[in-house]
C-alpha positions in Angstrom: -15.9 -28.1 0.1 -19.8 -27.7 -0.4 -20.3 -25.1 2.2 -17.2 -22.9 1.2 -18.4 -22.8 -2.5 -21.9 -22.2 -1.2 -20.9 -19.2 0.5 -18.8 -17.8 -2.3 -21.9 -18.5 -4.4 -23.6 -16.2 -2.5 -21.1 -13.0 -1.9 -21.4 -10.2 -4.6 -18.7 -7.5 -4.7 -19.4 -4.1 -5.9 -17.5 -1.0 -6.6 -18.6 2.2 -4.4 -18.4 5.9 -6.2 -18.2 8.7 -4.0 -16.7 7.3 -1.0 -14.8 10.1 1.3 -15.7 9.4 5.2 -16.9 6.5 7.1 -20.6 8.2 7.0 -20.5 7.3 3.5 -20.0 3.8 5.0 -22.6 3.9 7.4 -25.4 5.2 5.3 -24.6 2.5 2.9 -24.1 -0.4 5.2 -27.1 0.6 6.9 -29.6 0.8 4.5 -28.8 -2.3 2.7 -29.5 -4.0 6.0 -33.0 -3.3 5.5 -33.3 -5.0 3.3 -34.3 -8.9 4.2 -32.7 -10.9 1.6 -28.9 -9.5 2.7 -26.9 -11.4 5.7 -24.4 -8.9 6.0 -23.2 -5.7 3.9 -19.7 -4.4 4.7 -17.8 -1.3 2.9 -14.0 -1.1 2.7 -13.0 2.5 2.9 -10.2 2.2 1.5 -11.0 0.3 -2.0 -13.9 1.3 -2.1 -15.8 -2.2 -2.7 -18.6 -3.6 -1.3 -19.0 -7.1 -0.8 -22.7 -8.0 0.2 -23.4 -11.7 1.6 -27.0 -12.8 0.5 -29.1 -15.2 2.1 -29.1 -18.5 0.5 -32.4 -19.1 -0.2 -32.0 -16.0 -2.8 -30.3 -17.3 -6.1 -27.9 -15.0 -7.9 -29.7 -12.5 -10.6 -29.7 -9.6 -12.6 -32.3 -8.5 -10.2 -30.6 -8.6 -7.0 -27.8 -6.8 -8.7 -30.0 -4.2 -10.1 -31.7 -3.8 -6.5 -28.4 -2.7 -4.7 -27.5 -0.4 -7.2 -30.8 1.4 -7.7 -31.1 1.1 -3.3 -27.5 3.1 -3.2 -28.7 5.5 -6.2 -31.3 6.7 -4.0 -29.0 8.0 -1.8 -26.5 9.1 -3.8 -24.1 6.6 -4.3 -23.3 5.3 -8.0 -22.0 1.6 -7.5 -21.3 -1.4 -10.3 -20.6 -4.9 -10.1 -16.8 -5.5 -9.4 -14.9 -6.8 -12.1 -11.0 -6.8 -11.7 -9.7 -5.9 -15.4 -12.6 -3.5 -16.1 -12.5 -1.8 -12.3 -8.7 -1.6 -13.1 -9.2 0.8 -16.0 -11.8 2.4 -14.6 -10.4 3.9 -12.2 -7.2 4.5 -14.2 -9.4 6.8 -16.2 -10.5 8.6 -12.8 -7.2 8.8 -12.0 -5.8 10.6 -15.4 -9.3 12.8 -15.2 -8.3 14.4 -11.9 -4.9 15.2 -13.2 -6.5 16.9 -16.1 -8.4 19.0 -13.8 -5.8 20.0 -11.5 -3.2 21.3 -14.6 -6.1 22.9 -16.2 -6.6 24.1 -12.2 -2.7 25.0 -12.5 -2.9 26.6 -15.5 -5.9 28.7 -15.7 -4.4 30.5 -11.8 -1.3 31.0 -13.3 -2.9 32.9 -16.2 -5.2 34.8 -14.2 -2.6 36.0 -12.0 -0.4 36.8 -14.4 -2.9 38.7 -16.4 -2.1 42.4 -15.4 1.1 42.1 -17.4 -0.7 40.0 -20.3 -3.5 42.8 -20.7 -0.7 45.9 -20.5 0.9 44.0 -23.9 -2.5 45.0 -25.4 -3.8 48.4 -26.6 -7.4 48.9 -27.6 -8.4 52.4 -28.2 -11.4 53.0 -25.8 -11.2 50.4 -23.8 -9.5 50.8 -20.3 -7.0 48.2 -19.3 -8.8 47.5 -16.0 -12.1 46.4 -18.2 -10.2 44.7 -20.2 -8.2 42.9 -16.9 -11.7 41.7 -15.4 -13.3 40.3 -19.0 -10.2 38.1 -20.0 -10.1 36.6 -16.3 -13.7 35.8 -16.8 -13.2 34.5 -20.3 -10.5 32.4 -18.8 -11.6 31.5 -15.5 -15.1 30.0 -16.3 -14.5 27.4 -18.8 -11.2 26.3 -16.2 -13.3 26.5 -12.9 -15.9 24.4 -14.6 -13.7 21.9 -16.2 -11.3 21.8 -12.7 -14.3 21.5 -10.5 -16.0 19.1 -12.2 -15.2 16.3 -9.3 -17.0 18.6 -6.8 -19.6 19.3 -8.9 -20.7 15.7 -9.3 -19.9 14.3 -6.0 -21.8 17.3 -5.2 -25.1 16.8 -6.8 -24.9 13.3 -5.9 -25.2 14.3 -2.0 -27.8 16.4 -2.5 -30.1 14.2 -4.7 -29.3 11.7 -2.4 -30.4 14.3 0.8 -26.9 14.5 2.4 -24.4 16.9 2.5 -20.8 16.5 1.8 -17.5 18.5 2.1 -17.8 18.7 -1.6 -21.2 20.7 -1.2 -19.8 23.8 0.3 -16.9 23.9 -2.0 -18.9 23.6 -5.0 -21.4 26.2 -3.8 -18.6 28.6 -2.9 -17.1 28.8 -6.8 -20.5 28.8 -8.4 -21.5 31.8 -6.3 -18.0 33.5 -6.1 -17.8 32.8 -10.1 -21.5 34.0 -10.8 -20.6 37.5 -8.7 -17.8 38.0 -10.3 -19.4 37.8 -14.2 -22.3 39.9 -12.2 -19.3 42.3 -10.9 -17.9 42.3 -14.5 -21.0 43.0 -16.1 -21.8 46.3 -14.2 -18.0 47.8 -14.3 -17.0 46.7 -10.8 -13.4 45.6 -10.6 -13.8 43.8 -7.5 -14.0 40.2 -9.0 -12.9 36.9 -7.3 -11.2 34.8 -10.6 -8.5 33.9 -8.9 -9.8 32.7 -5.6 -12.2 30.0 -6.9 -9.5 28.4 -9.2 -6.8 28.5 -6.4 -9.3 26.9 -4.4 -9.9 24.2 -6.7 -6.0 23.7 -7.4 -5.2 23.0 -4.1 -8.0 20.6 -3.0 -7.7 18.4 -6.5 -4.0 18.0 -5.2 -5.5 16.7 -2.0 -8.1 14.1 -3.7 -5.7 13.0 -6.5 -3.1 12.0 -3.7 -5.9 10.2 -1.9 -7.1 8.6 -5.3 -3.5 7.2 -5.9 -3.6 5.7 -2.5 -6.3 3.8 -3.1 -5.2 2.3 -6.4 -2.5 0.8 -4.3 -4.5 -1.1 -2.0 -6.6 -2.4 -4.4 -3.6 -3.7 -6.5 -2.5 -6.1 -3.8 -5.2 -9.0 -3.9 -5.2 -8.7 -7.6 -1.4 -9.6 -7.2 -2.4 -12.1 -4.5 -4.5 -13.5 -7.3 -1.8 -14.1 -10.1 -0.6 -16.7 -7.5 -3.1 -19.5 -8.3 -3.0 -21.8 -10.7 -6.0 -22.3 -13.4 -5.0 -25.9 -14.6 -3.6 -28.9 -12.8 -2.6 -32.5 -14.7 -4.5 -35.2 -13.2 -3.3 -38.5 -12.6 -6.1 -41.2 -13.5 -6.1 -44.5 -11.7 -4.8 -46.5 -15.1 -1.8 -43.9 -14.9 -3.2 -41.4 -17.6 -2.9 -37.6 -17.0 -5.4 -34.8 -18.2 -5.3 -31.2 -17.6 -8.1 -30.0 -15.9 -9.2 -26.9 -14.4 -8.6 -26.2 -10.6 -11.7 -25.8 -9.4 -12.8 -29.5 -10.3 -10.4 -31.2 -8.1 -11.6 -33.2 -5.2 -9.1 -34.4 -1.9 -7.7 -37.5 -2.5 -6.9 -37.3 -6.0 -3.2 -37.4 -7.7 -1.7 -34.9 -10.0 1.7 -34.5 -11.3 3.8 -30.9 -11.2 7.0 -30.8 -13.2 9.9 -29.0 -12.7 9.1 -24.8 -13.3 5.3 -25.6 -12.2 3.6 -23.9 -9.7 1.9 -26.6 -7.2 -2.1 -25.8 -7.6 -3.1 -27.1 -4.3 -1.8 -27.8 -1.0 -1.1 -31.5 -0.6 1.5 -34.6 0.3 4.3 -36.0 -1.9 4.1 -39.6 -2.4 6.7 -39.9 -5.1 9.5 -38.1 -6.4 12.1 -35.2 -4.7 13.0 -31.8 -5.3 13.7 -28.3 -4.0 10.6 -26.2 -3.7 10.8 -22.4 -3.6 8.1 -21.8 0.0 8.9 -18.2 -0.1 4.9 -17.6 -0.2 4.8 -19.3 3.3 8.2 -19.1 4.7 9.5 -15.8 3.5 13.0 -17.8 2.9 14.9 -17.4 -0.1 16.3 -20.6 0.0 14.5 -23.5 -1.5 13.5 -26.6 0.7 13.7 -30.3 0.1 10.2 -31.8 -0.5 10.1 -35.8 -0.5 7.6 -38.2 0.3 5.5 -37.8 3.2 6.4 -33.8 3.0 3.5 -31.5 2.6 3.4 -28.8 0.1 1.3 -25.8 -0.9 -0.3 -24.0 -3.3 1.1 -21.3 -4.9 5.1 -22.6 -3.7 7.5 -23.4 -7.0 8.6 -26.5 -7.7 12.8 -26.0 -8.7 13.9 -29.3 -10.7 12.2 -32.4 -10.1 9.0 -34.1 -10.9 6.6 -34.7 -8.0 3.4 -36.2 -7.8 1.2 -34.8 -4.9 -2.0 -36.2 -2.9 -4.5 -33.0 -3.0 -5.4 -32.3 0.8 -7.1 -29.3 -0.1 -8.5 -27.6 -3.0 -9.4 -24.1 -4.0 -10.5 -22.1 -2.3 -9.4 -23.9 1.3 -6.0 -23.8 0.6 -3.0 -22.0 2.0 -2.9 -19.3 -0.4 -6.6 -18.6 -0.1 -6.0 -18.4 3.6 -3.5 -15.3 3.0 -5.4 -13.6 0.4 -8.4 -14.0 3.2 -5.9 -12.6 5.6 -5.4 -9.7 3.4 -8.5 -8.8 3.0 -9.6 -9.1 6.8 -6.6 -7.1 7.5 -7.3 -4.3 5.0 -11.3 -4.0 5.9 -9.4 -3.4 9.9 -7.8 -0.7 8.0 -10.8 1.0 6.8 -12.0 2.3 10.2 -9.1 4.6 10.7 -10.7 7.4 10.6 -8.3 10.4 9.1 -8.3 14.0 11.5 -10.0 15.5 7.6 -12.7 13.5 7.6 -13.9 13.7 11.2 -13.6 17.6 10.7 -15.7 17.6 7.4 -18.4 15.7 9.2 -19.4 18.8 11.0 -17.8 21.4 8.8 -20.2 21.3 5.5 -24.0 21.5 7.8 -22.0 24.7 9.7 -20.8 26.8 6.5 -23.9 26.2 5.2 -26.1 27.8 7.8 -23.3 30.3 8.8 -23.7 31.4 5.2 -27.7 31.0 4.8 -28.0 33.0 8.2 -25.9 35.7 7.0 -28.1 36.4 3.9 -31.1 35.9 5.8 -30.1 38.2 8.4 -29.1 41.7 6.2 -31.9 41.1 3.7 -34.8 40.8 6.8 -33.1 43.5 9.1 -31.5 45.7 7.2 -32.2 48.1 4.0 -29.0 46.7 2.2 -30.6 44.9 -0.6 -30.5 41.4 -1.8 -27.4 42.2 -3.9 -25.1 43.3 -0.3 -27.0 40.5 1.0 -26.0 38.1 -1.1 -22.2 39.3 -1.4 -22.1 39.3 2.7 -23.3 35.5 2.7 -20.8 35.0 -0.7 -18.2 36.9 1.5 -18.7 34.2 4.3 -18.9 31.3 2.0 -15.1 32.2 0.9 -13.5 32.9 4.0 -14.7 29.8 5.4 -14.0 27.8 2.1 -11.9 24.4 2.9 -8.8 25.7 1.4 -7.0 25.8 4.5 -8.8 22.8 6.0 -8.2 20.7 2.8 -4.5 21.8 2.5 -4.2 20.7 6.3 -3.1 17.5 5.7 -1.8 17.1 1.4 0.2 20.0 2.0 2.2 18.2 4.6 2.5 15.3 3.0 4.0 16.7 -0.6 6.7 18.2 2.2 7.0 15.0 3.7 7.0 12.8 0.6 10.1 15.6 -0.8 11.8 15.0 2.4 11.9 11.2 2.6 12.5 11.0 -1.2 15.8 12.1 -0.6 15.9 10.1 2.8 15.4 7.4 0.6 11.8 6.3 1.4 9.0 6.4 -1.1 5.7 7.0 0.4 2.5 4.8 -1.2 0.0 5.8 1.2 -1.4 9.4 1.9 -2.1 8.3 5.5 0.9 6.3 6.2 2.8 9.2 8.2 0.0 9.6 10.8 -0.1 6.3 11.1 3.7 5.8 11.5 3.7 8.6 14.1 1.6 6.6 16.5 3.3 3.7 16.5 4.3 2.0 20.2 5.7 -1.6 18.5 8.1 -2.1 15.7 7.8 -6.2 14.5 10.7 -7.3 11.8 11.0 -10.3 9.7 14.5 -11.3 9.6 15.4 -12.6 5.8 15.7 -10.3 3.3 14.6 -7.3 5.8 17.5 -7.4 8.8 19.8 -9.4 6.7 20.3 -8.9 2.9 18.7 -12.4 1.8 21.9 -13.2 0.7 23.7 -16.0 1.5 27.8 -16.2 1.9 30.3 -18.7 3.2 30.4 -18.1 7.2 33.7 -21.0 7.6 36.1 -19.5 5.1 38.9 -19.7 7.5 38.4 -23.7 8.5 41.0 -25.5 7.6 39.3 -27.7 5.5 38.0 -24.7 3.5 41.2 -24.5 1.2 41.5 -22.9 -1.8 41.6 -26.3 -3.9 38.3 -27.6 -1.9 36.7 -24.4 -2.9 37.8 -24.3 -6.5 36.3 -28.3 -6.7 33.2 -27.3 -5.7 33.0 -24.2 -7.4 33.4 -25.7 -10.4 30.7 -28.4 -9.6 28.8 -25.8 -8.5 28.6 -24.0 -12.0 26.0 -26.5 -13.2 23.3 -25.8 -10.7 21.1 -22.7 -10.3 20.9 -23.7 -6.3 21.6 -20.1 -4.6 24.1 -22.3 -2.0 26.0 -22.8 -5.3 26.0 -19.1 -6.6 27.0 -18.1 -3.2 30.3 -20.8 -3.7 30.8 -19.2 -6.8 30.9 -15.7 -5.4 33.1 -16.7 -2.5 35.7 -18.4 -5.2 35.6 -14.9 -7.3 36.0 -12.8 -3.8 39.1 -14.7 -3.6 40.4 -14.7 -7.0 40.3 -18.4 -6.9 39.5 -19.5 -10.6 37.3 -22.3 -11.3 37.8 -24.8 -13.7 35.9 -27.2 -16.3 35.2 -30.5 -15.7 35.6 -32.6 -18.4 32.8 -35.5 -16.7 29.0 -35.1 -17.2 27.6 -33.4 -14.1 24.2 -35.1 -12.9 22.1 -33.7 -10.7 19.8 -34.9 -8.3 16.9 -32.7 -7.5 16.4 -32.1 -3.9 20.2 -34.1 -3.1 23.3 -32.4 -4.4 25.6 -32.8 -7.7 28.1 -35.8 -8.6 30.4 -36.0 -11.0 33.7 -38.3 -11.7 37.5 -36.5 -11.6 40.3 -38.2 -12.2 38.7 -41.8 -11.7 37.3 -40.1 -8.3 33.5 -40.2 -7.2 32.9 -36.5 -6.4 30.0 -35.0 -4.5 28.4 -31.9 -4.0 25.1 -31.4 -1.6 23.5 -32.3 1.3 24.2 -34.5 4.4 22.5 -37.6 3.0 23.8 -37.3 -0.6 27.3 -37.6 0.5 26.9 -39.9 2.8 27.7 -38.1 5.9 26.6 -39.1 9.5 24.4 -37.2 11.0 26.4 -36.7 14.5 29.4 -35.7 12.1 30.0 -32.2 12.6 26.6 -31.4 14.2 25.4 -27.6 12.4 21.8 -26.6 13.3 22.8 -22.8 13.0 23.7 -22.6 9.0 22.7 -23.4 6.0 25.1 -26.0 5.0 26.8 -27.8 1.8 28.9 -31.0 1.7 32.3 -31.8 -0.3 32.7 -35.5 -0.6 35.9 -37.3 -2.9 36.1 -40.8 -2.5 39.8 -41.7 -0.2 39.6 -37.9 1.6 37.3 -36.5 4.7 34.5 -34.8 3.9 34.9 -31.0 3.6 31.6 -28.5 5.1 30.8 -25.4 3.5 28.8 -23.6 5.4 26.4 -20.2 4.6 24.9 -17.4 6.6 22.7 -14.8 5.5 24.3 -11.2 5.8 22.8 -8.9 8.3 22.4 -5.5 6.9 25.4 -3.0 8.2 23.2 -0.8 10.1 20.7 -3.6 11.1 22.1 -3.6 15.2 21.5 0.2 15.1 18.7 0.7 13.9 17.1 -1.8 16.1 19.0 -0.7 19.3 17.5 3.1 18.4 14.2 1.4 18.7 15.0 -0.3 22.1 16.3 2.8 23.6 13.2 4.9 22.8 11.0 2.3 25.1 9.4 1.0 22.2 8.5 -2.9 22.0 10.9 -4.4 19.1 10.0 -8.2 18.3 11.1 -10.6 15.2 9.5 -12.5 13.3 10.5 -15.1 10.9 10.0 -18.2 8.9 13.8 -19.6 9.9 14.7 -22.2 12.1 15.1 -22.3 15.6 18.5 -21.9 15.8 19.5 -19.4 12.9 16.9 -17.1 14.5 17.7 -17.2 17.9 21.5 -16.3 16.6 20.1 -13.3 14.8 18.1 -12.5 18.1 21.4 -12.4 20.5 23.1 -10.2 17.9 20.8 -7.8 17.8 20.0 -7.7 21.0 16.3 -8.9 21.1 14.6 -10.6 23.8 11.4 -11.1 21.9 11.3 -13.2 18.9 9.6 -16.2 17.3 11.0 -18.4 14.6 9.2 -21.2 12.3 6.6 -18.7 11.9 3.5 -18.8 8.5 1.7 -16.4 7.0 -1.4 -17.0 9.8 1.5 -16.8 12.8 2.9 -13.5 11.7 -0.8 -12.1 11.9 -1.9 -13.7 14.8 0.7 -11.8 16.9 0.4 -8.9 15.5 -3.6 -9.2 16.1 -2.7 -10.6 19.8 -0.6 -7.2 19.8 -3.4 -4.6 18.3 -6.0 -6.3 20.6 -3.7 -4.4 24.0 -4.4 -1.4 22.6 -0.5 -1.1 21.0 0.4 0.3 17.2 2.0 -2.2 15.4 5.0 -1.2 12.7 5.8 -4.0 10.5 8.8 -4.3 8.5 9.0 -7.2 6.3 9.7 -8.4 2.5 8.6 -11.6 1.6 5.1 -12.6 -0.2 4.5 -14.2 3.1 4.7 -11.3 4.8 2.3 -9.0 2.6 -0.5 -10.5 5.1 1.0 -9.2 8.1 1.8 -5.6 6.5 -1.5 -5.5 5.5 -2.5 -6.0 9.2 -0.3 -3.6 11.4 -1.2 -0.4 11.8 1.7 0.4 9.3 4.0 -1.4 7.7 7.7 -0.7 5.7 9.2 -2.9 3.0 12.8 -2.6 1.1 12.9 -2.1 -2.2 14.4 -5.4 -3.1 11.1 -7.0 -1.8 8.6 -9.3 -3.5 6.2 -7.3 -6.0 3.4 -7.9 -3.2 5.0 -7.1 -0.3 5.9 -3.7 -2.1 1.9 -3.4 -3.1 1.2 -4.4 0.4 3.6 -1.7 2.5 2.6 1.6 2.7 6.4 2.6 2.8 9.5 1.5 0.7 13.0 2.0 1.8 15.4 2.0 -1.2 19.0 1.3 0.3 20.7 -1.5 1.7 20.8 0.8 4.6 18.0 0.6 7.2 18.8 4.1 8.4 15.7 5.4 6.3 13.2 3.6 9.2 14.3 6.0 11.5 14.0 9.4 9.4 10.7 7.8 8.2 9.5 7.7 11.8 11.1 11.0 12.9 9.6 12.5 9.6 6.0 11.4 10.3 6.5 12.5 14.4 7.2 16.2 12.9 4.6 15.9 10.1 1.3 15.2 12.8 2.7 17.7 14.8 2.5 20.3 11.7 -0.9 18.9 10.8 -2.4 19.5 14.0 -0.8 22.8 14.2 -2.1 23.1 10.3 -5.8 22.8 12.2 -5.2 25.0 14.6 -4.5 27.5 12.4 -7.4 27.1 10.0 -9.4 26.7 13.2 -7.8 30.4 14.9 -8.5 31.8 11.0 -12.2 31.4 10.7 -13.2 32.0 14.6 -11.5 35.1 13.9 -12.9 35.7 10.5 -16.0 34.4 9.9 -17.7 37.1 12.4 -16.1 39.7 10.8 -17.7 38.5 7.3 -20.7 37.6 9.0 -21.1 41.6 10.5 -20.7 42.6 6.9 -17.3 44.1 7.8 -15.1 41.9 4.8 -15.8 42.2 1.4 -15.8 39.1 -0.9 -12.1 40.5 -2.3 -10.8 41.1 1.5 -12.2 37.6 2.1 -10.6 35.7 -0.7 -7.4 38.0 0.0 -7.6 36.5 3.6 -8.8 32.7 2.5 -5.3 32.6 0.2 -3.7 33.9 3.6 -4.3 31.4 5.2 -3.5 28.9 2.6 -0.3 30.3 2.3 0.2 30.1 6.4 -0.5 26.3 6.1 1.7 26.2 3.7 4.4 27.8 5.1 3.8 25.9 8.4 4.3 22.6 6.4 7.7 23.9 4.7 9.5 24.1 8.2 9.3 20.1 8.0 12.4 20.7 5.1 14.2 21.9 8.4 13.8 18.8 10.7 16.6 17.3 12.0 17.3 13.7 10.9 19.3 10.5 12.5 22.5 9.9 10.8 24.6 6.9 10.5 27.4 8.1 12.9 24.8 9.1 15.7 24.4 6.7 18.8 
């Protein structure tokens, strides 16, 4: 208990500004490891936070705060002490900023371009139209391109006040330049002006970082969910038998408290009095609530349905359970970090090049040539644009807008910018079972026993009214299926929590629940394969209800599609033995594992990642959200918990699994077309650049040829709306 709040004591999390590659996160990490007071310094990518693990001989103060952020200022990095609800609407306000600059970005192009026909409205005796065309595109273009490139411009400056250079370096330098030349060009009567290029430019690249901003907010968003799990207060029971309500964190093992019915248990401990269902979704991933009685062990976060229980804490915050999975999350998500996207590798070496391509170009004409500074410069500006990172930049956004149109109405919704080149690589696809292959839905699997009769049904329908129990609604539904009315009893119905309902008819003891509460032998009708419900009247044999979970229609298909393209298909769930071993023969799987927690889930998907394999995980439950977190990808339905949803990077909105596949087939096409989206760029400047270089493009035949190949990205990307996709029907 000491040694775990000792080393929280010590860990300080910060937010990170500026983050685009993983050199960002190894000029960080390495830097702060000079310094002597810090055990360890790590950088998530992804969420940009920095958690920093100090030695424990240095006490927590403003000054060891101040030290990291004035150590990360001198290289360039602008970083603040994390706080959730303050970090939240930070970057919120980043968020809404960069969609102000790209529609001002939008905007100001589509006014430019469309300025020929706004300037021929207007007559102004001596003053030529074409004077007029280049003056109103400046008027227009300068305030946009400053306000639209304002996201460059500082990530910019910060780079080069730190001594680094970034991709947003070249970019920046390219619209300054290409805008300064053009006001130059205006000013002396040339009509060769370059308005339109360095907003376009600027359009299409804030489409890129805004879509790469809005993947981030998602992963950040899942341990704050994670969070809203734990409980603040807990009522402890005193040795004289008085209760108090005391904070969490001043528990200790060993000690009593009480949780009534509705409460969330705080800790993870044993019952030693009282009974009742508990909802263990968080650990189980089962909708259906399980009997906790004394001797039974419980956890934090888990509901507790109807009855009181008190609870011996085994372990307090911070060592409990539900710490353990939001640990698991965030282990899994800083293993997401080092994916390193195709972009960023290629912006490593692409900023340094464009710079000394460009610098050379000037150098060369102005030292060995008569040209003049002016040709000079508009040669080096010439090769500044035609190497601009429009192309490179659209490589990869301009795939995914396809993509994301495509599986929209496949019914998919993508929440991560990167999650179709990671789906493309997968080798394994790992399912949970409830809610995911079945519906999490549970119906009457014995309606045609004998002993399932209309009347029987209709008596425990009607008993079944009283209780919230999802066994119960799903009697109810099978009554209505049949059009077998139910009817009001006109005893009390008492429930007890954890056991089953009673009631009295017609002078009659009737029962509704488990084995036990009706009094049923345990080698009576053995059922270890179904969820199961008892009818007991006094005088007549006991009547079993039984309940299975509904398999989703196209569940068998969809795996078998899997299976047939040599792919390794395993499931995993938090069912018993036998229900899941049922599941497995039906669809067909050899490889499954059943009983399985939060920590088992992640351990074989680890024990999976560790052969070299890319893991796909498909899952819906809050005890799941770990493992999504971990695999190299990961899918939810759209009926899943809130932070499974947060967790997935993809969400399927039918009951139909069909959408898996075109998800998978989408993202096969869509690395294909980003690859051939860099060779293209990469064909473009080897050709280009030399010609620019000899002097032999103008800065109007370069940004003529810099939208060209924009538009040839583009128009790579749009054959994706022509992919073929898996259909239902198909084999």
């Amino acid at each position: 208990m000491h040694q775990s709040h000792q080393k929280m004591f010590n860990i300080e999390h910060f937010v990170v500004e500026g983050l685009h590659c993983p050199k960002c996160i190894r000029e960080i990490e390495g830097t702060l490891s000079a310094n002597d007071n810090i055990n360890n310094a790590r950088v998530n990518l992804s969420t940009q936070r920095l958690a920093i693990e100090w030695k424990k001989e240095t006490p927590p103060s403003t000054d060891r705060t101040k030290e990291v952020i004035s150590a990360l200022e001198k290289i360039g990095f602008k970083a603040f002490p994390f706080n959730s609800s303050d970090h939240l609407n930070k970057e919120d306000k980043i968020g809404k900023s960069l969609l102000r600059a790209m529609l001002v970005a939008a905007v100001t192009s589509a006014v430019v371009m469309l300025q020929p026909f706004i300037v021929s409205q207007v007559d102004i005796p001596n003053l030529s139209n074409a004077w007029l065309d280049t003056w109103f595109a400046a008027i227009i273009t300068i305030p946009g391109a400053a306000f639209a490139g304002i996201p460059f411009f500082r990530s910019a400056f910060r780079a080069i006040k730190g001594g680094r250079l970034n991709m947003d370096v070249p970019i920046s330098l390219a619209v300054i330049l290409t805008c300064g030349m053009s006001v130059f060009q205006t000013y002396i009567g040339s009509e060769a002006t370059y308005y339109d290029a360095a907003v376009m430019l600027l359009f299409f690249l804030l489409i890129g970082r805004y879509l790469d901003h809005k993947m981030r907010n998602q992963a950040r968003s899942v341990a704050h969910d994670l969070m809203s799990y734990k409980s603040s207060t807990a009522t402890l029971i005193h040795a004289d038998g008085e209760t108090e309500e005391i904070a969490v964190e001043m528990l200790i093992p060993g000690q009593t408290i009480q949780v009534i019915a509705g409460g969330r248990i705080p800790v993870d401990g044993t019952v030693i009095a009282g009974t009742s269902d508990i909802d263990t979704s968080l650990v189980t991933g089962e909708t259906l609530p399980q009997k906790a009685q004394n001797g039974d062990t419980v956890y934090a976060g888990t509901i507790n349905i109807n009855g009181t229980l008190k609870i011996k804490i085994d372990a307090t915050s911070g060592e409990t359970l539900l710490d353990e999975i939001i640990e698991l999350m965030e282990t899994a998500e800083q293993g997401r970090a080092k994916y390193v996207r195709i972009a960023d590798r290629a912006a490593q070496i692409y900023a340094p090049v464009v710079h000394l391509l460009a610098a050379g170009t000037f150098t060369g004409w102005f030292f060995l040539s008569s040209i003049g500074w002016e040709a000079s410069l508009t040669n080096a500006i010439a090769v500044l644009i035609i190497t601009c990172p429009c192309a490179l930049g659209l490589a990869v956004p301009v795939v995914q807008v396809v993509a994301s149109s495509r599986l929209f109405t496949s019914g998919v919704l993508v929440k991560a910018a990167d999650g179709l080149e990671r789906l493309a690589a997968i080798d394994t696809v790992v399912f949970d079972k409830t809610g995911t292959l079945t519906l999490g839905q549970p119906e009457l699997a014995n309606a045609d026993d004998e002993k399932v009769t209309p009347f029987t049904l209709e008596l425990a329908a009607s008993m079944a009214k009283s209780s919230s129990h999802p066994l119960c609604r799903a009697l109810i539904v099978a009554c209505h299926e049949r059009n077998i009315p139910t009817i009001a009893t006109s005893s009390e119905i008492f429930e007890e929590p954890g056991m089953g309902l009673q009631t009295t008819i017609k002078g009659l003891d009737v029962k509704l629940g488990n084995r036990e509460w009706c009094g049923i032998h345990a080698n009576y009708l053995p059922n270890n394969r179904y969820s199961e419900l008892w009818l007991s009247v006094k005088g007549a044999q006991p009547v079993l209800f039984c309940f299975k979970d509904r398999m989703r229609a196209d569940a068998h298909d969809v795996v078998g599609w899997f299976i047939r393209r040599k792919m390794k298909v395993i499931l995993l769930s938090g069912d018993r033995k036998d229900v899941v071993e049922e599941a497995a023969q039906e669809l067909g799987l050899s490889r499954y594992k059943h009983s399985c927690k939060p920590q088992d889930k992640i351990e074989v998907i680890e024990r999976i990642k560790s052969n070299g394999s890319k893991v796909l995980m498909i899952g819906d439950g809050i005890n799941d959200a770990p493992a999504l977190k971990a695999a190299h990808v990961s899918i939810s339905p759209s009926n899943a918990a809130e932070i499974s949803q947060n967790a997935a990077d993809f969400i399927f909105q039918s009951q139909r699994m069909e959408s898996i596949i075109r998800a998978f087939q989408i993202s096969v096409a869509s690395k294909k077309l980003v690859f051939w989206n860099f060779a293209l760029a990469g064909i473009y400047n080897i050709i280009a650049v030399p010609f620019a270089a000899a002097g032999m493009i103008t800065p109007m035949i370069a940004a003529i040829a810099m939208s060209l190949s924009s538009i040839i990205v583009t128009a790579n990307a749009l054959r994706l709306n022509y992919e073929k996709l898996y259909k239902s029907h198909e084999a």
